[in-house]
Structures are given as structure tokens and as C-alpha cells.
MIZADO-889551 format. One record per atom (N, C-alpha, C): z, y, x; residue in one letter. Coordinates in steps of 0.05 Angstrom, whole numbers, plus 5000, padded with zeros to 4 digits. Each point is the difference from the previous one (the first is absolute). Example, Ala and Ser with C-alpha at 12.3 -4.5 7.8 and 13.67 -1.06 7.14 Angstrom:
515648865264a 500050244982a 500050245018a 498650214993s 500150245016s 501450224985s 
***
This chain:
912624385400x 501349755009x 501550075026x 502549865004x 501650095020x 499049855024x 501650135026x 498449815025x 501049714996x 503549984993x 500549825005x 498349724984x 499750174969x 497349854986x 498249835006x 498450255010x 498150035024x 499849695023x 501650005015x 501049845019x 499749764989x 502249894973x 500949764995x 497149874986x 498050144990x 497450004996x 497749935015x 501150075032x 498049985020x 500249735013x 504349964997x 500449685014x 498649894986x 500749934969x 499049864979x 497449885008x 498050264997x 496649935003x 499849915029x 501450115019x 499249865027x 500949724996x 502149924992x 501149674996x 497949854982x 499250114978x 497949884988x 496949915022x 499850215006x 497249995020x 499749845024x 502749965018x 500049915019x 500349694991x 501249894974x 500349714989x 497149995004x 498450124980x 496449984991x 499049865033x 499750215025x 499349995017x 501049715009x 502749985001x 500849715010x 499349694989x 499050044972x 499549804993x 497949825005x 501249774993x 498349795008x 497049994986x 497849865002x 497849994987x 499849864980x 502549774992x 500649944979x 500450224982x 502250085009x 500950294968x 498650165003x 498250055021x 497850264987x 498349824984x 499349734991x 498049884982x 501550114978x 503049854998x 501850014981x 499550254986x 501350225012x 499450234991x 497450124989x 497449835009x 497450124995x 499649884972x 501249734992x 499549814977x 501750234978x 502850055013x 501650134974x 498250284994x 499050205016x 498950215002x 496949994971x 498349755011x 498149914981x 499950104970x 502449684995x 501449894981x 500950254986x 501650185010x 501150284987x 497550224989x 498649935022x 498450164984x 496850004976x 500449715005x 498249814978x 501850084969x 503349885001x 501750004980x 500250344991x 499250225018x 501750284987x 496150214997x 498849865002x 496250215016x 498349894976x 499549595003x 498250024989x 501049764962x 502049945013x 501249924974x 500550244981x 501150184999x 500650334989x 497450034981x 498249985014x 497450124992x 498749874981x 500049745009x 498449674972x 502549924979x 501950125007x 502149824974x 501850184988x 500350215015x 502350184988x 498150274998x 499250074971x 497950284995x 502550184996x 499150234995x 501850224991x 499250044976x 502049894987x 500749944968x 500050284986x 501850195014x 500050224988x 498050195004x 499550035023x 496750125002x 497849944980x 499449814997x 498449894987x 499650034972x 502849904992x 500350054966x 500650244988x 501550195015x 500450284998x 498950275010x 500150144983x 498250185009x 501850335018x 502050034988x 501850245019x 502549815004x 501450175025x 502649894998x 501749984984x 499850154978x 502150074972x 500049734988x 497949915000x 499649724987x 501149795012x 499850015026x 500349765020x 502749974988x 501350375009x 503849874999x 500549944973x 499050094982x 500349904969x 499849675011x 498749964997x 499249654997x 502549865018x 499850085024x 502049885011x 503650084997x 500250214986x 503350084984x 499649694977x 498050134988x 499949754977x 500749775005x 498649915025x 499949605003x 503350045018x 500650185009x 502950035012x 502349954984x 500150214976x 501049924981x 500349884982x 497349854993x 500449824975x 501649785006x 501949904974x 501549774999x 498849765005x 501349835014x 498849735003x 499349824967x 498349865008x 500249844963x 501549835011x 
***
């Protein structure tokens, strides 16, 4: 990575950090609610509703991508 990279990288994160620091105790709730919420929707929802379909039903990869070329390609009815 070049310096000037480098640099435009460091304003960036320092501008981000110094907002964080400035903020009110309203938007740090704000932020703590969205932070939650994100990771309820991507941690424990993932786990109870969305299985790994292909894991599960298949046994090597050869199969997996078979199955999924298949449902890729097949025509709509």
C-alpha cells in the first residue's frame, strides 16, 4: 500500500473515531440498538432458520456443485 494510501486511510479512521468520541449519548444508544439488532439478524437468526442445505444433504463437493449447476440451470415451468 502506498503512503499516500496509507495517509488517506488514517484521515478516514481518525474522522470516523473522533465523530464516535464526540457523540452525544443519544447516538451512542442509537448505535448500541443498531449494533444488537445486526447481530441478532446475521449470529443467531443464521443458525435457527437458515441450515446449510448443502452440507447437510450432500456428501462431497462434486455433488453440491452438481445440484446447484442443476437448480441453476433448469428451465422455469
Amino acid at each position: 500500500m502506498s503512503k499516500k494510501n496509507q495517509n488517506t486511510l488514517q484521515r478516514i479512521w481518525s474522522f470516523y473515531i473522533s465523530g464516535f468520541h464526540n457523540m452525544s449519548g443519544w447516538g451512542r444508544q442509537v448505535w448500541l440498538i443498531i449494533l444488537i439488532k445486526l447481530f441478532i439478524m446475521f449470529a443467531i437468526l443464521k443458525v435457527f432458520f437458515f441450515p446449510n442445505f448443502l452440507k447437510t444433504n450432500f456428501e462431497t463437493d462434486r455433488e453440491r456443485s452438481d445440484y446447484v449447476l442443476e437448480i441453476l440451470t433448469k428451465p422455469k415451468e
